[in-house]
BAPAVEX-894167 format. One record per residue (C-alpha): residue number from 1; residue in one letter; z, x, y. Coordinates in steps of 0.2 Angstrom, whole numbers, padded with zeros to 4 digits, always signed. Each point is the difference from the previous one (the first is absolute). Layout:
> seq, type, c3, c1, c2
> NUM, A, Z, X, Y .
...
***
This chain:
> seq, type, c3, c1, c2
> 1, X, -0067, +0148, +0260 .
> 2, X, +0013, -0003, -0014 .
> 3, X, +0005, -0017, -0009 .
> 4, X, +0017, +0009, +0008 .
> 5, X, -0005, -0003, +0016 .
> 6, X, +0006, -0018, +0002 .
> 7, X, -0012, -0002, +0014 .
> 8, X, -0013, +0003, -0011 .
> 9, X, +0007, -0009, -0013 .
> 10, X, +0002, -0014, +0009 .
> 11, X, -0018, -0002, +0004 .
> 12, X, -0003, +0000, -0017 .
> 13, X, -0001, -0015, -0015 .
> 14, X, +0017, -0001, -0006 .
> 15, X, -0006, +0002, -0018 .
> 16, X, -0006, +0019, +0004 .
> 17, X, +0015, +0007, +0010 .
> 18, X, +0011, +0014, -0005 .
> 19, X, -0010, +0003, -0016 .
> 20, X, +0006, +0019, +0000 .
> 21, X, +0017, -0005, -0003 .
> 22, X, +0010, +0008, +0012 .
> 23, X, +0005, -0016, +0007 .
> 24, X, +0002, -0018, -0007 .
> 25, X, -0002, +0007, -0018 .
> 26, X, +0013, -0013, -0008 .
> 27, X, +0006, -0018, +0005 .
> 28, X, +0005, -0004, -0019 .
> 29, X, +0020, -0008, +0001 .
> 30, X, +0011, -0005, -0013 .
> 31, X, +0003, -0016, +0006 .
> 32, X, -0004, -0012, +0013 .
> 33, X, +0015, -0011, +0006 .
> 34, X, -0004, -0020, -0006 .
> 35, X, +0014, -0016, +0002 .
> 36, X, -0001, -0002, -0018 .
> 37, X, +0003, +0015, -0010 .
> 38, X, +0013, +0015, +0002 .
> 39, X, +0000, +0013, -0012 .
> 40, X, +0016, +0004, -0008 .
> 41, X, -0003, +0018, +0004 .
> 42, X, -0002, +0007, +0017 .
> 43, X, -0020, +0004, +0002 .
> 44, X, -0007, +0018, +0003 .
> 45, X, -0008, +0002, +0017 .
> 46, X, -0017, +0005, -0008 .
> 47, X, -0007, +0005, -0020 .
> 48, X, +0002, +0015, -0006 .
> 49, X, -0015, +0014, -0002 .
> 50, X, -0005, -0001, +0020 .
> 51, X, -0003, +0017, -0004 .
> 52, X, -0015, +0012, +0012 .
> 53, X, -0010, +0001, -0013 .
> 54, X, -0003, -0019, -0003 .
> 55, X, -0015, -0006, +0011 .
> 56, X, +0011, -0018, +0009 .
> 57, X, -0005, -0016, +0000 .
> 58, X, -0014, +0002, +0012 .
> 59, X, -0009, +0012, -0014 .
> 60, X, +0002, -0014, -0010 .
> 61, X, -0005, -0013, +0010 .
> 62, X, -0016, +0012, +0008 .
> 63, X, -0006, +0002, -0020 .
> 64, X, +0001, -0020, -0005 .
> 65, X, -0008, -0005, +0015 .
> 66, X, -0014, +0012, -0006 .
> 67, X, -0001, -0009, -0018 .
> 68, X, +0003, -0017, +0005 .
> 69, X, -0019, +0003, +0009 .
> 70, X, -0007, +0008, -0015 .
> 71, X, +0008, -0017, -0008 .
> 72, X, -0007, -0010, +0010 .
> 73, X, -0018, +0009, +0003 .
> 74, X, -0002, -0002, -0020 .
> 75, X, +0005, -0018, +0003 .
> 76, X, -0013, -0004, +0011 .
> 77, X, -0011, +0011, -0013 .
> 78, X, +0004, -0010, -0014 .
> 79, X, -0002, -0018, +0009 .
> 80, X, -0016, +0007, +0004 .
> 81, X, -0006, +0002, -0017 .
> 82, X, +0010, -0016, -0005 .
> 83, X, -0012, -0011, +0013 .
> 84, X, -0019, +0010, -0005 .
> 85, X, +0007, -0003, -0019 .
> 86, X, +0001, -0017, +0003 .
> 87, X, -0017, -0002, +0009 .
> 88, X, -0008, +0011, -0014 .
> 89, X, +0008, -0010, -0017 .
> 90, X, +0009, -0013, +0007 .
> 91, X, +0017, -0007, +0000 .
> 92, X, +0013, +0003, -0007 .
> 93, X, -0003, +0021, +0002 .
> 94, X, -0007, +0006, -0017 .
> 95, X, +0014, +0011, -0009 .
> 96, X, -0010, +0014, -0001 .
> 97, X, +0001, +0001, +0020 .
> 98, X, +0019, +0002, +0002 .
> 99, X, +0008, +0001, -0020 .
> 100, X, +0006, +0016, -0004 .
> 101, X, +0003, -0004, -0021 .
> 102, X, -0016, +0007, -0006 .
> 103, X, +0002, +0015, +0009 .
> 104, X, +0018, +0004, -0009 .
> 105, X, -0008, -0003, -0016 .
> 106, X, -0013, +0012, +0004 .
> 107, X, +0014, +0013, +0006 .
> 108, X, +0011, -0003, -0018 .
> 109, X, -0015, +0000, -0009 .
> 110, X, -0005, +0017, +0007 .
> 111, X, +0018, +0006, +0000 .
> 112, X, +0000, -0003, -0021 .
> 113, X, -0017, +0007, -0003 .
> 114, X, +0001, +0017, +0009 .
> 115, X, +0018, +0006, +0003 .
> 116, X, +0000, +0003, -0018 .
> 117, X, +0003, +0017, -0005 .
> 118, X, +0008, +0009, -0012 .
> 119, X, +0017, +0004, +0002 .
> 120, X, -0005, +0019, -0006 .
> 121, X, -0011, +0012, +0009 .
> 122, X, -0018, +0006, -0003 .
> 123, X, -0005, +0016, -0004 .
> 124, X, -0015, +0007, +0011 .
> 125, X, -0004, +0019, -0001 .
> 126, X, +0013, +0005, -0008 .
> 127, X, +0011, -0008, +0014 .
> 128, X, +0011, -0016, -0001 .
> 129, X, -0005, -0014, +0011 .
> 130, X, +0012, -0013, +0005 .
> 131, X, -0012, -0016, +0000 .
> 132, X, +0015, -0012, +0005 .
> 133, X, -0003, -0012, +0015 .
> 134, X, +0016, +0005, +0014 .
> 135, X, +0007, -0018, -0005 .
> 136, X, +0000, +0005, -0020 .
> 137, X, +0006, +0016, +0004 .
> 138, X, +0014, -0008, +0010 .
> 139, X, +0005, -0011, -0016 .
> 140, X, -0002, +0015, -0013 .
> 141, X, +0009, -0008, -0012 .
> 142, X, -0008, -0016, +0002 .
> 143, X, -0017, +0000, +0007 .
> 144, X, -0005, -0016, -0005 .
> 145, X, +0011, -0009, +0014 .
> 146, X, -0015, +0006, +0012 .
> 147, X, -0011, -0013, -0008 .
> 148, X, +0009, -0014, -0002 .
> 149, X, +0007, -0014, +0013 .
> 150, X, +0020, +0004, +0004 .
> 151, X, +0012, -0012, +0005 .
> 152, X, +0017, +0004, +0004 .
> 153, X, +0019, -0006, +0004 .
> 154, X, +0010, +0011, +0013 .
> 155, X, +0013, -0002, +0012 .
> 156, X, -0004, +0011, +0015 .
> 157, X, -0004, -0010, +0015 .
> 158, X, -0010, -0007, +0009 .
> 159, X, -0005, -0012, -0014 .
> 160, X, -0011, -0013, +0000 .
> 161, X, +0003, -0011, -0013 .
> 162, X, +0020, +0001, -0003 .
> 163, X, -0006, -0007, -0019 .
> 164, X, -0007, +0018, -0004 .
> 165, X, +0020, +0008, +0003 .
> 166, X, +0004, +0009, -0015 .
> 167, X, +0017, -0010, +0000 .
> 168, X, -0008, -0014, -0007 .
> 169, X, -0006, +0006, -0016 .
> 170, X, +0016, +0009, -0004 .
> 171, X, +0011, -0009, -0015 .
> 172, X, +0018, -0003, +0004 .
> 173, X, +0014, +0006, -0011 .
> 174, X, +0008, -0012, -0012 .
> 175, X, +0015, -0003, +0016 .
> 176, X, -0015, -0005, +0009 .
> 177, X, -0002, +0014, +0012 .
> 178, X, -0015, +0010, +0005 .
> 179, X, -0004, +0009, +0015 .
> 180, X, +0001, -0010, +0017 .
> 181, X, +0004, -0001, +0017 .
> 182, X, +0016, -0005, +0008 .
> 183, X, -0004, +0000, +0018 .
> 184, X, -0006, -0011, +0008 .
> 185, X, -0009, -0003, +0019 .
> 186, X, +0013, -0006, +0012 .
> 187, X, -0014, -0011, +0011 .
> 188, X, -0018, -0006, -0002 .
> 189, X, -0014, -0007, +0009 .
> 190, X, -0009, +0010, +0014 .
> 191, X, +0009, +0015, +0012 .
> 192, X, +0002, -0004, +0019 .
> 193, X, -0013, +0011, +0010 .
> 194, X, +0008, +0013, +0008 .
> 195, X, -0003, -0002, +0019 .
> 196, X, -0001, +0018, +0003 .
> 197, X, -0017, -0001, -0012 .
> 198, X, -0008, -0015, +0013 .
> 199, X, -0018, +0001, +0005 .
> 200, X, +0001, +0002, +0019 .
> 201, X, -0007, -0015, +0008 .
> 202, X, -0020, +0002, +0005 .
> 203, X, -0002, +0013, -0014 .
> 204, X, -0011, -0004, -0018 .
> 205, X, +0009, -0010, -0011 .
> 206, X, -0005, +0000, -0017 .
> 207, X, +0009, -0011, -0009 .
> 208, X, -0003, -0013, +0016 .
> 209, X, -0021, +0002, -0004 .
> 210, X, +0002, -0001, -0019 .
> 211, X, +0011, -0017, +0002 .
> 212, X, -0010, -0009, +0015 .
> 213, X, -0009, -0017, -0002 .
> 214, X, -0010, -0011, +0008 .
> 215, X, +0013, -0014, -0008 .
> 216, X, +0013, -0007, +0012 .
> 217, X, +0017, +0005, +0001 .
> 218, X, +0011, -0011, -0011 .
> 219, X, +0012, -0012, +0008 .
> 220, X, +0017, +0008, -0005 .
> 221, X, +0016, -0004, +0006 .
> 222, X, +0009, +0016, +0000 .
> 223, X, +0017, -0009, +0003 .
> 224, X, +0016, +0002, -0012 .
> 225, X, +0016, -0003, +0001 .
> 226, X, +0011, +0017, +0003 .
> 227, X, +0014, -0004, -0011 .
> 228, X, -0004, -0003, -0017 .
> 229, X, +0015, -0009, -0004 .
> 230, X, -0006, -0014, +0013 .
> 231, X, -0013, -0013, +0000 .
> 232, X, -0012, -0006, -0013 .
> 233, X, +0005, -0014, -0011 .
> 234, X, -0009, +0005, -0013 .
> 235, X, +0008, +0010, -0016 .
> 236, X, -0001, +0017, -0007 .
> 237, X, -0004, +0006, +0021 .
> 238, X, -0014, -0013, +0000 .
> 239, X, -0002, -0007, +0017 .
> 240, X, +0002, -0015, +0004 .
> 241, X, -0015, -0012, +0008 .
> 242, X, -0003, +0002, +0015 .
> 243, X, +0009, +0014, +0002 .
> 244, X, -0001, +0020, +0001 .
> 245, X, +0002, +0010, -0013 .
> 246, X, +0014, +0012, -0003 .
> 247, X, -0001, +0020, +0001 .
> 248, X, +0004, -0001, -0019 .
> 249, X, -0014, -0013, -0006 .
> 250, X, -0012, +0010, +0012 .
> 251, X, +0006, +0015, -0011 .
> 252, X, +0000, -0006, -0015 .
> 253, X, -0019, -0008, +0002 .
> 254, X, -0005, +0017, +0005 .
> 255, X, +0006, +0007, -0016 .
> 256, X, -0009, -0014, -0011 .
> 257, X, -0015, +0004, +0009 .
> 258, X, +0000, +0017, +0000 .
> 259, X, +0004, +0001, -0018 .
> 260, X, -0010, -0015, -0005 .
> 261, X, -0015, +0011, -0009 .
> 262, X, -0011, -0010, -0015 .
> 263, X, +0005, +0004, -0020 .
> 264, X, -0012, +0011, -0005 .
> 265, X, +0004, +0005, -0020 .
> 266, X, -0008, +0017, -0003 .
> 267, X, -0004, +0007, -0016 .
> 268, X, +0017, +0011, +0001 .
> 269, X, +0011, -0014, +0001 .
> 270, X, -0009, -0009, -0015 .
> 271, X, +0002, +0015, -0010 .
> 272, X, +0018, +0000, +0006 .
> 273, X, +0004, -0017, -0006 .
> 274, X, -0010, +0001, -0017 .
> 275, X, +0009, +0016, -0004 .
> 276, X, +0015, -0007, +0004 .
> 277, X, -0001, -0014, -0012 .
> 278, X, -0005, +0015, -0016 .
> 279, X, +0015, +0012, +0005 .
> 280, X, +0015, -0010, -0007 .
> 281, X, -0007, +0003, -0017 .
> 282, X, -0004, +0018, +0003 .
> 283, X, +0017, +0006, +0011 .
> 284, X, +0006, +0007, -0017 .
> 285, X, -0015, +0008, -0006 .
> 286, X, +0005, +0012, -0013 .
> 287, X, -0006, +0017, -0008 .
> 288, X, -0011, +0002, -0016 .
> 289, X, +0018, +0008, -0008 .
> 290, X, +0008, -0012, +0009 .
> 291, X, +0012, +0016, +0007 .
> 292, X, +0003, -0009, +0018 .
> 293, X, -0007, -0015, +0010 .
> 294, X, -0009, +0003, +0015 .
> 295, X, +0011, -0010, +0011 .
> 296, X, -0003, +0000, +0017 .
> 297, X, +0014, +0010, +0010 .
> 298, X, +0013, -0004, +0013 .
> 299, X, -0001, +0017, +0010 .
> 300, X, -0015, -0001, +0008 .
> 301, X, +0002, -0002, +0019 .
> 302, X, -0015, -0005, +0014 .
> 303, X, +0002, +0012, +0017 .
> 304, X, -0012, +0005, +0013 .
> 305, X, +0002, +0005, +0020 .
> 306, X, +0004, -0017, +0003 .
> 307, X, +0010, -0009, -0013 .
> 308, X, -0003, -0018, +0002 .
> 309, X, -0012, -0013, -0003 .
> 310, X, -0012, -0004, +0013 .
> 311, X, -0018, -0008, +0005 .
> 312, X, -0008, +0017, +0000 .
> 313, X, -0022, -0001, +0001 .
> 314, X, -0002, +0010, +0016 .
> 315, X, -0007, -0014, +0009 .
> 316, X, +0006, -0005, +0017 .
> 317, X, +0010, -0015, -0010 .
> 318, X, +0010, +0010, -0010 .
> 319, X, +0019, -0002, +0000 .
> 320, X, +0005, +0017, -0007 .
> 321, X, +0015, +0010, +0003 .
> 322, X, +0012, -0012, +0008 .
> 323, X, +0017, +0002, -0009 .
> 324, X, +0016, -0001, +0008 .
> 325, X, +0004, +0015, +0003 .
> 326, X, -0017, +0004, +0008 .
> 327, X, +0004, +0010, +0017 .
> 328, X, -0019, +0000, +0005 .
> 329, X, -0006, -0018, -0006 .
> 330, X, -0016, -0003, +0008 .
> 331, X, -0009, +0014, -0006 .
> 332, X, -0001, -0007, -0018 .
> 333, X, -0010, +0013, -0005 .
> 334, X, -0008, -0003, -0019 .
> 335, X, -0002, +0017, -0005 .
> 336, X, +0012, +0002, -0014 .
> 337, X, +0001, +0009, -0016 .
> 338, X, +0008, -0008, -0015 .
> 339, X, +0004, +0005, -0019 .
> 340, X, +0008, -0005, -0015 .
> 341, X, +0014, +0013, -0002 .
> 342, X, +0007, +0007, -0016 .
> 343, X, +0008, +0011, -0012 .
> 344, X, +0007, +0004, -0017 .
> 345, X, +0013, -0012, +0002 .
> 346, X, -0011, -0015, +0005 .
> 347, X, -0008, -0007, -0015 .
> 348, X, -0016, -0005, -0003 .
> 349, X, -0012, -0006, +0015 .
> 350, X, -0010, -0013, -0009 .
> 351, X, -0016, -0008, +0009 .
> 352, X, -0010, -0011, -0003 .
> 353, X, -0022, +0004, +0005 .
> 354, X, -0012, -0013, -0002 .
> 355, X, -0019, -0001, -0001 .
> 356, X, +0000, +0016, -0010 .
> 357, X, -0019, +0004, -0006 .
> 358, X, -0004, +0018, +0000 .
> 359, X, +0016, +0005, -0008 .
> 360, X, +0007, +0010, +0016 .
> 361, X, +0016, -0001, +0007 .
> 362, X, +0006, +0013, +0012 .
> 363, X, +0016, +0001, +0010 .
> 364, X, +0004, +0011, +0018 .
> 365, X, +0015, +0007, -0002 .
> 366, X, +0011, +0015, +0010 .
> 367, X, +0012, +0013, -0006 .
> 368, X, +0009, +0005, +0014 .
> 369, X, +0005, -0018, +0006 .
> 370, X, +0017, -0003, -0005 .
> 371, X, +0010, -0015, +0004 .
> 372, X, +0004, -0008, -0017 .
> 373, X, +0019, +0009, +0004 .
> 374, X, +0000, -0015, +0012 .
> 375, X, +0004, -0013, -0016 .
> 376, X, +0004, +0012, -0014 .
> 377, X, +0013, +0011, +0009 .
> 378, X, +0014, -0002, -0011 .
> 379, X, -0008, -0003, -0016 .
> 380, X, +0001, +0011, -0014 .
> 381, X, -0010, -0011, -0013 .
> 382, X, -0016, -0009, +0000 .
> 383, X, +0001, -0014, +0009 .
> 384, X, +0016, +0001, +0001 .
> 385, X, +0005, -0005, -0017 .
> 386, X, -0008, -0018, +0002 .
> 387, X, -0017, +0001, -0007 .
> 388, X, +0000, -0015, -0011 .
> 389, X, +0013, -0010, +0015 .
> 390, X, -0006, -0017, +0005 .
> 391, X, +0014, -0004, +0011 .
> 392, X, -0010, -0008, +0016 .
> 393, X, -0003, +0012, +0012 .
> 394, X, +0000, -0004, +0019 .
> 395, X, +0000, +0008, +0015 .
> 396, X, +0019, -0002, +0006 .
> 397, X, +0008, +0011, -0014 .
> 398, X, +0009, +0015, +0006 .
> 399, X, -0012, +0012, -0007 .
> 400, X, -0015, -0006, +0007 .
> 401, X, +0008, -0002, +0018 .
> 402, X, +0005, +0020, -0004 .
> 403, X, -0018, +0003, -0003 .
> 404, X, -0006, -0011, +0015 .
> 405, X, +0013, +0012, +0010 .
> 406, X, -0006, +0014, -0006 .
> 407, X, -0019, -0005, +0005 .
> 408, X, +0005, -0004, +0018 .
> 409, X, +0009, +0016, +0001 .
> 410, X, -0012, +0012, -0006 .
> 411, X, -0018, -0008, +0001 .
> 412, X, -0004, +0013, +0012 .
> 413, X, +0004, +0014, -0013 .
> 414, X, -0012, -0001, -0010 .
> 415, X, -0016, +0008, +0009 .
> 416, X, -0020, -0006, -0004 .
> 417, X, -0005, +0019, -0006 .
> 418, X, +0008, +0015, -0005 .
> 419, X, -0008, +0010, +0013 .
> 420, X, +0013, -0012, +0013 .
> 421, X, +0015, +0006, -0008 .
> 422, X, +0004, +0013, +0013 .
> 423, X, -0002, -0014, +0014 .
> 424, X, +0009, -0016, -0009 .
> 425, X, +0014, +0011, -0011 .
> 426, X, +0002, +0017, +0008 .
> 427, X, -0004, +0007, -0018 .
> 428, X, -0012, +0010, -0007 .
> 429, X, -0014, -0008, -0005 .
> 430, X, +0003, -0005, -0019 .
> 431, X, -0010, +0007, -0017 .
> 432, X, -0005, -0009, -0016 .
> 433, X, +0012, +0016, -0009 .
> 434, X, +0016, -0006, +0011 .
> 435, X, -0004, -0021, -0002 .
> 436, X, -0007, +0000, -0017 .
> 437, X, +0007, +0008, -0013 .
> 438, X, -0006, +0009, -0017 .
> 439, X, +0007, -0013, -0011 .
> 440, X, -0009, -0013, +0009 .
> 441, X, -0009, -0016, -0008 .
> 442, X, -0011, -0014, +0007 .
> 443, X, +0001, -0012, -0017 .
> 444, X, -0017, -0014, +0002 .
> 445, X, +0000, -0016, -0011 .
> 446, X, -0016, -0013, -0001 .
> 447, X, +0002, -0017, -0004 .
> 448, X, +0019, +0004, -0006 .
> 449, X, -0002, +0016, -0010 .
> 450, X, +0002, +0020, +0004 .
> 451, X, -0018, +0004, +0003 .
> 452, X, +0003, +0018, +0007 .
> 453, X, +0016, +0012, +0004 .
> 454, X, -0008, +0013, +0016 .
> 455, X, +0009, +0014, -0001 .
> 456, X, +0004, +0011, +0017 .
> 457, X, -0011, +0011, +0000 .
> 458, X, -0015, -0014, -0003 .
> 459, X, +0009, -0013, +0013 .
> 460, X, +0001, +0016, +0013 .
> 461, X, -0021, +0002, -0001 .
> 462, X, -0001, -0017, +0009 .
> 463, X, +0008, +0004, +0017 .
> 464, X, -0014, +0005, +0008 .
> 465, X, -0006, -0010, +0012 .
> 466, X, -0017, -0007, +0002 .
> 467, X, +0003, -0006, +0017 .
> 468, X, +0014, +0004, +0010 .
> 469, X, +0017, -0010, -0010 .
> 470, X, -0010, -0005, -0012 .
> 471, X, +0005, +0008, -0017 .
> 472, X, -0008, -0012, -0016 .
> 473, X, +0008, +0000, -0017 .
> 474, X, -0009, -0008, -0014 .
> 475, X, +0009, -0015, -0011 .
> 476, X, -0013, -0006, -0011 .
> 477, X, -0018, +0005, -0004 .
> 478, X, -0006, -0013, -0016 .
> 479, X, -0020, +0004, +0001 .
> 480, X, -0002, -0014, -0013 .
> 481, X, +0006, -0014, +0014 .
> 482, X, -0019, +0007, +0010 .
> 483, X, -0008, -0002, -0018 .
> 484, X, +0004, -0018, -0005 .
> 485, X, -0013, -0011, +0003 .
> 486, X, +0010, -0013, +0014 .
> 487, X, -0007, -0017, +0002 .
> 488, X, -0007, -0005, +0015 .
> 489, X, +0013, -0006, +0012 .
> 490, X, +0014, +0009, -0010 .
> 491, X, +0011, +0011, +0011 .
> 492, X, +0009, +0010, -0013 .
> 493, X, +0016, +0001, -0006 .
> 494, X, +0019, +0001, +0005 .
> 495, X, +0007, +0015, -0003 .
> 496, X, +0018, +0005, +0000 .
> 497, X, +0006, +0018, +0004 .
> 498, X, +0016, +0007, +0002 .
> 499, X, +0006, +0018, +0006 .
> 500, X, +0017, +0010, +0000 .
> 501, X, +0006, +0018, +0004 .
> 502, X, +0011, +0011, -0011 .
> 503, X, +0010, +0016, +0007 .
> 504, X, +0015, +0003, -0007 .
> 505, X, +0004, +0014, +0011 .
> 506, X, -0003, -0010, +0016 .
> 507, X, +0001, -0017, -0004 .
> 508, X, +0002, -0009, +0016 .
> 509, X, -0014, +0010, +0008 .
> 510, X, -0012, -0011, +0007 .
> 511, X, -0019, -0005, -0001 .
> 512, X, -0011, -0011, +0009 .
> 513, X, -0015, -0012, -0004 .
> 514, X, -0009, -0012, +0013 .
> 515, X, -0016, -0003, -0006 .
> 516, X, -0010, -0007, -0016 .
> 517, X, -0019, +0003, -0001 .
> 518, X, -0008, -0009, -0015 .
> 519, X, -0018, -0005, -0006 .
***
């Protein structure tokens, strides 16, 4: 017999029906209707992509029933050890029994002392030998990045920590503007479950086993009052005592509550408001001939497949993807590419790195992206003629609603990879000859002066990818930053680099960055 054979199927679990595909293979909806939300855009029936070649939700569903046991089986595993430590050495559980520390140690140590090769090759028999290890080969112009600890910002998503987003460390013009987000979501808290994705009744329930207790059952009054402008005494929708609460105060508990997470100050936002307090004296930084400032430009623009800001971490909490005009609101999916776009006409795109100890500071960039015509369109000057304006910026000036238009019309425009051109554009896939040009320049200033000018022909060796969409180009390599002698608990410097693009024959043409490694 076959799943398909709904006799069949029917005798079997729930869980392992229709696992072919050719029936049941999607439930996913755009939106489940609820009393207190209605988009201001009529919903889709369903996401996009329920293409035959993606395996459906019960695929899905099949494979993470498999790894949730393996979970658990290692759980059981683990507690295991955990009790026969304890009887062996006592309470609390030695370290060496479950902390993972020395064992990184161990793995940096050995990653320093023996992927050290020279960068040239050995000569055997008359024959050259590359000696390389693939990671140095990978990084042929900086091989000593396979032997220290990285750290990064980006901006693709999903993000865990949204202080590592490169938006952060990016100095604002003298107006006050930087790169940012304009959207916003529409709604927050948790999505209705869609009826049609119910767990039929008698059938394995999952989440029901991972939430059950011996505890009782609280002693709830699930009473309220329908119409929130009725009732409750109280102020600011409080109710009143001894009476049920409103729709709107249960509403807007849930939304304390579910937002309602500890303050947990990383080392990124540390760094963020350290550096914060240095830029003011360094914004106008200025060369050794004292030619131009390296002031901080007003043409840089932040786009991405969704151009909004969101709770993006991937975890079944997130709040991604919910602006207004959303047509498909409860997928919020969190994968999303992002970047910095811009061109000739943009200025300088100042940043600011902490924690800088081996000298290293490498930036993922693109040069077929595009997008900076989406604020620079009409400009025929570096930003714009206002270099030096400190006239307050904000978000309701003409120019930037232009811009913010320009996004909403055209975010889908923009693909993730040259190779999608013929599937997002209907053009020929793009070449570094056509996008840039032979009078190209990539102009890189450290600490407020012009440390290096890349010509094209040295910024075009750096597209290849080492992974797939993932081209590097180097900033800064300072070996004497490895060599100095830091003091124990000293986590290096602050370190200010700037970037800007020069093509005179193409000047709004447009080039993407949307990731910073550093060590």
């Amino acid at each position: 017999a076959t799943p398909d054979d709904e006799k069949q199927a029917e005798a079997m679990p729930w869980a392992i029906r229709h696992l072919d595909g050719r029936a049941e293979k999607y439930n996913a909806i755009c939106w489940e209707p609820r009393s207190d939300l209605t988009p201001v855009e009529n919903q889709d029936a369903h996401p996009g992509s329920q293409v035959s070649w993606h395996p459906g939700w019960r695929y899905h569903q099949f494979q993470g029933r498999k790894v949730a046991l393996i979970l658990l089986k290692g759980l059981a595993a683990a507690l295991d050890r955990w009790e026969a430590g304890i009887e062996a050495d006592g309470f609390p559980l030695a370290e060496d029994y479950w902390h993972v520390g020395g064992l990184y140690n161990t793995i940096r140590e050995h990653l320093r002392t023996h992927v050290n090769t020279p960068n040239e090759v050995e000569v055997e028999g008359g024959e050259k030998t590359d000696v390389r290890s693939p990671c140095e080969n990978a990084f042929p112009f900086l091989p000593r990045v396979c032997r220290v600890a990285m750290h990064g910002y980006g901006m693709w998503e999903p993000r865990a920590h949204k202080s590592y987003d490169l938006l952060n460390i990016i100095e604002p013009a003298p107006n006050g503007y930087r790169p940012h987000w304009v959207e916003k979501n529409w709604y927050s808290g948790f999505d209705v479950l869609p009826f049609v994705q119910r767990i039929p009744d008698g059938e394995v329930d999952p989440h029901a086993i991972a939430i059950a207790t011996t505890f009782p059952a609280p002693d709830l009054d699930h009473d309220w009052i329908e119409d929130e402008d009725s009732g409750g005494g109280g102020t600011n929708s409080t109710p009143g005592a001894n009476e049920p609460p409103t729709r709107r105060w249960l509403r807007e508990a849930t939304h304390r509550a579910f937002h309602n997470q500890p303050t947990v100050v990383d080392v990124g936002s540390l760094e963020l408001a350290q550096r914060r307090a240095k830029s003011k004296s360094q914004q106008r930084r200025r060369l050794g001939d004292d030619s131009e400032a390296i002031t901080p430009g007003r043409g840089w623009v932040a786009k991405g497949w969704a151009a909004g800001e969101g709770f993006c971490d991937g975890s079944p909490q997130s709040e991604c993807n919910r602006g207004e005009h959303n047509k498909c609101m409860s997928v919020g999916h969190n994968d999303n590419h992002r970047d910095v776009a811009g061109s000739t006409l943009s200025g300088w795109l100042v940043f600011t790195v902490p924690n800088v100890k081996e000298g290293i500071i490498m930036a993922r960039m693109e040069w077929w992206c595009g997008g900076n015509e989406l604020l620079t369109k009409e400009w025929s000057e570096v930003n714009n003629g206002q270099t030096l304006d400190t006239a307050p910026w904000n978000v309701t000036e003409p120019w930037s609603q232009l811009s913010t238009r320009r996004l909403m019309a055209v975010k889908e425009e923009h693909p993730m990879h040259p190779d999608d051109y013929d599937s997002h554009r209907r053009l020929g896939k793009p070449t570094p000859e056509q996008l840039v040009l032979d009078d190209f320049k990539m102009d890189i200033a450290i600490n407020g002066k012009i440390t290096k000018t890349m010509e094209r022909e040295e910024w075009i060796s750096h597209i290849g990818e080492m992974s797939k969409n993932c081209a590097i180009w180097p900033l800064m390599d300072d070996i004497s930053y490895a060599e100095r002698d830091w003091a124990e608990g000293d986590d290096g410097e602050t370190v200010e680099v700037a970037i800007r693009f020069r093509q005179e024959s193409a000047p709004h043409q447009g080039y993407c960055l949307s990731h910073i490694y550093y060590a």
